[in-house]
Structures are given as structure tokens and as C-alpha cells.
C-alpha positions as CSV (number, residue, x, y, z in Angstrom):
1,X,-43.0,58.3,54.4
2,X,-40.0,56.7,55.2
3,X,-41.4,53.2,56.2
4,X,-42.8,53.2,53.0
5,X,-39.7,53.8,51.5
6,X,-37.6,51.3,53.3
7,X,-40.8,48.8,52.2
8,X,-40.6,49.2,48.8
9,X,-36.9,49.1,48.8
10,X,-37.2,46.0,51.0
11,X,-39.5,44.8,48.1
12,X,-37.0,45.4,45.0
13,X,-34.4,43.5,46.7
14,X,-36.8,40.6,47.5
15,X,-37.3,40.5,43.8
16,X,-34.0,40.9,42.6
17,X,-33.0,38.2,44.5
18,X,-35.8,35.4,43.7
19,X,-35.1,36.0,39.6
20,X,-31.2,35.5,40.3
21,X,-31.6,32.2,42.3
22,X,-34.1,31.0,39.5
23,X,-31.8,32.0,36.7
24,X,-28.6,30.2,38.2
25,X,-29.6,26.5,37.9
26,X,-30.5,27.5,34.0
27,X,-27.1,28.2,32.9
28,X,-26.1,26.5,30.2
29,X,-23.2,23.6,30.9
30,X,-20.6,24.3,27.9
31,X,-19.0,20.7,27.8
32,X,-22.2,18.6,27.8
33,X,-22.1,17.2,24.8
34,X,-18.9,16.5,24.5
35,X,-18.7,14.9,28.4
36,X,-21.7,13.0,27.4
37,X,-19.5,11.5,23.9
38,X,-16.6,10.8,26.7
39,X,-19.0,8.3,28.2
40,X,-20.5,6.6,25.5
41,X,-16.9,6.0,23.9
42,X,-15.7,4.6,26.9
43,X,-18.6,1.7,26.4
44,X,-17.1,1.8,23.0
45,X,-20.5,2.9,21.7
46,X,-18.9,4.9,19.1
47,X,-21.7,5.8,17.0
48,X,-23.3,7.3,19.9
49,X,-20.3,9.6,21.2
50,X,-20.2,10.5,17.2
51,X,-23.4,11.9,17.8
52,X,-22.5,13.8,20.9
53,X,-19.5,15.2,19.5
54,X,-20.9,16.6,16.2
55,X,-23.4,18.5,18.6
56,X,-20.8,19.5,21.1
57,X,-18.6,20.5,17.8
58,X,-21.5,23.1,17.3
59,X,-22.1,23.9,20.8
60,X,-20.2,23.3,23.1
61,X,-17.4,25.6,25.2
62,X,-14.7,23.4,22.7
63,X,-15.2,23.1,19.2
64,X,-11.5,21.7,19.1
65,X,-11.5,19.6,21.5
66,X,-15.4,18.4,20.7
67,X,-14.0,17.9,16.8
68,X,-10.7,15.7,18.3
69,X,-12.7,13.8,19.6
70,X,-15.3,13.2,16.9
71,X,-12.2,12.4,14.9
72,X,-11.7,9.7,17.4
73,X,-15.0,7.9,16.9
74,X,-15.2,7.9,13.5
75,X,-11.7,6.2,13.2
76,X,-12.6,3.4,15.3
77,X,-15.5,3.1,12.8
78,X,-13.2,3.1,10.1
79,X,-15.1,6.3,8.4
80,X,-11.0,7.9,7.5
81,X,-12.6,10.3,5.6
82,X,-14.5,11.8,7.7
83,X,-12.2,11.3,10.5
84,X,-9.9,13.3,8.6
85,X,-12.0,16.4,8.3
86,X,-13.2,15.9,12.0
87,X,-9.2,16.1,13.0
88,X,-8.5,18.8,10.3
89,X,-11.3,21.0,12.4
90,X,-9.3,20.2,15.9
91,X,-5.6,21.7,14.7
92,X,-6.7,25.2,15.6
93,X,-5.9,25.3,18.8
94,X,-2.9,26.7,20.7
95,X,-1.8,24.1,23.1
96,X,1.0,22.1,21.8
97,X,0.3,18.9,23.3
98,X,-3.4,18.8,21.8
99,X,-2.3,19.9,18.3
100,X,0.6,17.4,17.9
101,X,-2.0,14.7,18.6
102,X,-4.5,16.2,16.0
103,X,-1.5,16.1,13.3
104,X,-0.8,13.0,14.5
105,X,-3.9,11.6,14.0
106,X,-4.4,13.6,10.9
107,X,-1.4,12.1,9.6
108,X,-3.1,8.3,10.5
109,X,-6.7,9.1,8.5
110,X,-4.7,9.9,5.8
111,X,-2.8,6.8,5.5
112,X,-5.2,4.6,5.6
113,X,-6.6,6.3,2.9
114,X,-3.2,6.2,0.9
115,X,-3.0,9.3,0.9
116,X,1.2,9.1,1.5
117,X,2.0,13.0,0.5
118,X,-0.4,14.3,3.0
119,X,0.3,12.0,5.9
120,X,3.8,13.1,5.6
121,X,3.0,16.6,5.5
122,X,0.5,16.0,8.8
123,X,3.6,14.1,10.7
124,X,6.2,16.6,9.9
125,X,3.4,19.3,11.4
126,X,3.0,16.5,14.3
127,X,7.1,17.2,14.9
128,X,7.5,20.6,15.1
129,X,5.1,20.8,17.8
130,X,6.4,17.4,19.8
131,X,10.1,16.7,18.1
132,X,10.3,13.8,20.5
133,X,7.7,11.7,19.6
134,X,9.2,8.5,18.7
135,X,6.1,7.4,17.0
136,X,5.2,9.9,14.8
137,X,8.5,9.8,13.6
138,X,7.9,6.0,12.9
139,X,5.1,6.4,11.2
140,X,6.5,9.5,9.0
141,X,9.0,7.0,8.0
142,X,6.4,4.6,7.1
143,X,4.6,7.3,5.5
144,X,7.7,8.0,3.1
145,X,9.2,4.5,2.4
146,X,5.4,4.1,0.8
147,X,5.2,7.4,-1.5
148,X,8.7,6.4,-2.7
149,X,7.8,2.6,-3.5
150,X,4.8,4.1,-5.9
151,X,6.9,6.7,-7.5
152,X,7.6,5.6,-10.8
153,X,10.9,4.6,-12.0
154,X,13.6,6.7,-13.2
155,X,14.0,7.4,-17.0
156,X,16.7,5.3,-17.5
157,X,15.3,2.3,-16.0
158,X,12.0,3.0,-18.2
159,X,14.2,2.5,-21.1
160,X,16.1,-0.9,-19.5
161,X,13.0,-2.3,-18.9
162,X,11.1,-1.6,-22.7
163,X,14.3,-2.7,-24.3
164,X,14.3,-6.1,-22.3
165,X,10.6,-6.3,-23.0
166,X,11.2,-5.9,-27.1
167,X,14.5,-8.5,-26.3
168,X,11.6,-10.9,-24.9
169,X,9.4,-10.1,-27.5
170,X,11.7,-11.0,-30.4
171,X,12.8,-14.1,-28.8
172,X,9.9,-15.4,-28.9
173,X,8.5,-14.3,-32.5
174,X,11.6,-15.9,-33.5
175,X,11.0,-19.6,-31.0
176,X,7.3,-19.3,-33.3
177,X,8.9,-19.2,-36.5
178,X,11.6,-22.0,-35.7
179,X,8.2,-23.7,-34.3
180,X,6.7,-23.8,-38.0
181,X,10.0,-24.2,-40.0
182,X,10.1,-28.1,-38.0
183,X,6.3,-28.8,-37.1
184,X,7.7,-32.5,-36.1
185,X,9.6,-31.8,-34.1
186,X,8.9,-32.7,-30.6
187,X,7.3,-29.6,-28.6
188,X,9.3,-28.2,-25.8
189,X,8.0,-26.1,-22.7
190,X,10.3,-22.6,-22.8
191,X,13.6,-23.0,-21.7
192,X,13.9,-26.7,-22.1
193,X,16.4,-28.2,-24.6
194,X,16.4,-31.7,-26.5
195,X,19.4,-33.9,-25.2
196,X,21.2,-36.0,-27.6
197,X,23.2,-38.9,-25.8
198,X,26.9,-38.2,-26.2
199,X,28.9,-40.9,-28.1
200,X,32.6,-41.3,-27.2
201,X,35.7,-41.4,-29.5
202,X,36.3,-45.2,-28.7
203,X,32.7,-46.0,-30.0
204,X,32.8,-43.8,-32.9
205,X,35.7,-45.5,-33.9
206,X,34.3,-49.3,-33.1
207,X,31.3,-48.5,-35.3
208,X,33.7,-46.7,-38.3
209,X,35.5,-50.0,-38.1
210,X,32.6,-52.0,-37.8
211,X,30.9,-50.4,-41.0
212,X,33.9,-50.5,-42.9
213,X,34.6,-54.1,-42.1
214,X,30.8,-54.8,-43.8
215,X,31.8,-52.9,-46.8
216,X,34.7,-54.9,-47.4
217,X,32.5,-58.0,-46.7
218,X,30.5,-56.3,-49.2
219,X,32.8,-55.5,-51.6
220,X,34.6,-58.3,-51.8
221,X,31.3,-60.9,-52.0
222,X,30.1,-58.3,-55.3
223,X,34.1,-59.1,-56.9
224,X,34.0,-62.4,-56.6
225,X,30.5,-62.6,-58.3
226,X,31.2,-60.0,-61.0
227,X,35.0,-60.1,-61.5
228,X,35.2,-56.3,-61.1
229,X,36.5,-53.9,-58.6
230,X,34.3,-51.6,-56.9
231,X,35.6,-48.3,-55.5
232,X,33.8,-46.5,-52.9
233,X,33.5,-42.6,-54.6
234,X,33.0,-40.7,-51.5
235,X,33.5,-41.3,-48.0
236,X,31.0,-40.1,-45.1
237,X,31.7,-37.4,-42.8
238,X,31.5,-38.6,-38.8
């Protein structure tokens, strides 16, 4: 009675045993996917590690560091959106260093989308969590100096700049009406001016003298022909 006992007991444990050593080389490896997207980015075949990762993103031990990742492949395919939602998934964490380079690159999807407001917000996040990165704060400035340069202008300059505009405007109504007052005269290109050739006092005065010396020539040939004197009414203004 006992040797049967000890036999079936010996039995259980042989059992027990043989499942456990065929259940061990079954368990489930919890970064697969994602170590399997580590390799093909390496090659830089980064539509294939954007396949991994989306799987590891749903299965794997790390949906963080699976999304990261993913973010990573489908910026150096230029897909920002996506990337931006990829990275958005990966700032859940709690390790600092991991989620100041999911802000960061946050931040980085969003500016190449122009998306200035929310880049800034992402860098500022980037920051708190790494105040010394040099980088990020380069790029926050970045960031900023372009949300300000598509702000519009303040109310006063609206007004400056429609009041030169109407200035503008009414030049150039008036130009057009000068243009069909005098439709000989010669065309100009805006801005250009017609230059009349400057005469000096010395040859004003030779050509006065000149003129009047041909009127008295004049005159005096019409006197001696007519016997009469002839007076000059008005003179001409120089």
C-alpha cells in the first residue's frame, strides 16, 4: 500500500514537471515587436519598423516606448501628422529623460506642420522636465519668433498702412486725370520728371538784346517806308 502510494506520487510529480518545461519556451517575449522595429530602422527601412511599432504599440511590454518610437519612423518619412499623434501617445510615461524627448519631438511634428502655438506649448513641456536642454530651448525660440512674425499688426499700424494706401491711391487717380487733361504730352514711367535745359541770366539777356535789336531793325525799315512811328503796346514777359 505504501509503494503504491510513493508510485503514484512519483507519477504526479513526473507530470507536473514535463507540462512546466513545455510551457517555459512558450512565454510570450514582451518587446518583440518593438526590438524587431529597432532593427529595421537601423537599415533605415522605416516603413518596416513603422510596421513593427504599431504592433508593439498594441502589444508589447511598452506602449510608450513602442509609440516613441513609431513617432520616429514616421518623421523620417515626413508623415508629421501622424508622427505627432504617435509622440502624443509616448508622453505618458514617468521617466523624465524619455518624456522630455517625446515633448521635444512633439514640439518638432508640430512645426513642420506650422503649427507655432502648439510647438511652443510642447517645448515649454520639453523644459520643465530637462531645463538644460540647450536645444529645445533653441527651437522654442524658433518656435516663437515664427508665431509673432504671423501675428497681425497692431491697430495703429492697420490704420498707417490703409491711410498710405488711400494716399497712393489718390495720387494716382489724380497722375490719370493730369494724363487726359495733356494727351500730347510725352508719356512718363512713374516717378520720372521731364527736364527742361536751364538757360542762364547772361543768355537770357543776349537773346532780349538780340530780339530787341531786330525790332528796332524792324521798326525803323516800316518808318522809313511809311513816315510813321510805330510803338510797341505791350512788352513780353521773360
Amino acid at each position: 500500500m505504501k509503494l503504491k502510494f510513493l508510485l503514484l506520487l512519483f507519477i504526479t510529480v513526473f507530470i507536473t514537471t514535463t507540462n512546466a518545461q513545455q510551457i517555459t519556451p512558450q512565454s510570450k517575449d514582451g518587446w518583440e515587436n518593438t526590438r524587431k522595429g529597432n532593427e529595421s530602422f537601423k537599415k533605415k527601412d522605416f516603413a518596416s519598423a513603422e510596421k513593427y511599432y504599431q504592433a508593439g504599440a498594441e502589444k508589447d511590454a511598452s506602449k510608450a516606448t513602442a509609440n516613441y518610437n513609431l513617432g520616429n519612423a514616421l518623421y523620417r518619412q515626413k508623415k508629421y501628422s501622424e508622427a505627432e499623434r504617435a509622440y502624443a501617445e509616448s508622453t505618458g510615461g514617468k521617466n523624465k529623460d524619455s518624456l522630455s524627448k517625446s515633448w521635444y519631438n512633439l514640439g518638432n511634428s508640430m512645426l513642420q506642420q506650422d503649427k507655432f502655438q502648439e510647438s511652443i506649448n510642447a517645448y515649454k513641456q520639453a523644459l520643465k522636465m530637462n531645463p538644460n536642454d540647450e536645444q529645445t530651448r533653441y527651437n522654442l525660440a524658433y518656435a516663437q519668433a515664427k508665431e509673432k512674425a504671423r501675428r497681425p499688426p497692431p491697430k495703429q499700424k492697420q490704420q498707417n498702412q490703409k491711410q498710405q494706401q488711400q494716399q497712393k491711391q489718390q495720387q494716382q487717380k489724380q497722375q490719370q486725370q493730369n494724363n487726359k487733361q495733356n494727351p500730347k504730352d510725352k508719356k512718363q514711367s512713374p516717378g520720372e520728371q521731364q527736364q527742361t535745359p536751364a538757360m542762364s541770366k547772361e543768355e537770357a539777356q543776349r537773346t532780349l538784346d538780340a530780339l530787341k535789336d531786330q525790332e528796332k531793325k524792324t521798326r525803323d525799315r516800316m518808318n522809313s517806308r511809311k513816315g510813321k512811328t510805330f510803338n510797341r503796346s505791350k512788352e513780353k514777359d521773360w
